[in-house]
C-alpha angles and dihedrals in degrees: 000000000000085000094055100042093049079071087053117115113217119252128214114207128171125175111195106192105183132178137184086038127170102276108193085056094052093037084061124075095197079068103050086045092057088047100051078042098060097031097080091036080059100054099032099250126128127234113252099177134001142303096234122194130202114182108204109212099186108127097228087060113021109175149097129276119196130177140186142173109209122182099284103040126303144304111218123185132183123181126189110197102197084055098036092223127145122184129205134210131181131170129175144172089198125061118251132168102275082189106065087047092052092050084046098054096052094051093048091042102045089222122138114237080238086065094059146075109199115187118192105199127236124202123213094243089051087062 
């Protein structure tokens, strides 16, 4: 196993839950759309494709949904405005500074770090 994971690139992965969130600034796609356009800015890495925004007007999950695949991998965001939730992905092939994204996201956000569960993924052949 040693053999195999010496071949391995190495993966950057962050999660960013986050409840009691601004709503009026997840309720608005203009918004979403600011935030999938700066991300990459942020972490030096360049837009492929997108972003691309759904709002989903069901009652029962009311939200916005934006994706983008940017040069190293892709940015997802979904937001629920009843519950005031918005949820961060980011994947990368390429390191960035997790950090100044985190710090980013609860500013924009208006969200307080006690508010939010952030998960930076480890891969088995990172142990």
């Amino acid at each position: 196993m040693k053999k195999e994971r010496k071949n391995l690139t190495k993966r950057y992965h962050i999660i960013f839950d986050a409840i009691g969130c601004d709503k009026k600034r997840i309720s608005d796609e203009q918004f979403v759309f600011k935030l999938l356009m700066e991300i990459p800015k942020m972490i030096g890495m360049k837009i492929l494709a997108g972003p691309n925004l759904i709002r989903d007007y069901n009652p029962d999950n009311l939200g916005i949904t934006g994706i983008e695949i940017i040069s190293f991998s892709h940015i997802s965001i979904h937001t629920f405005s009843s519950t005031r939730e918005a949820f961060v992905d980011i994947f990368s092939c390429k390191p960035f500074d997790q950090e100044k994204v985190r710090r980013y996201l609860y500013k924009e956000l208006k969200v307080s770090p006690k508010n939010v569960e952030t998960l930076t993924v480890k891969y088995p052949w990172e142990r």
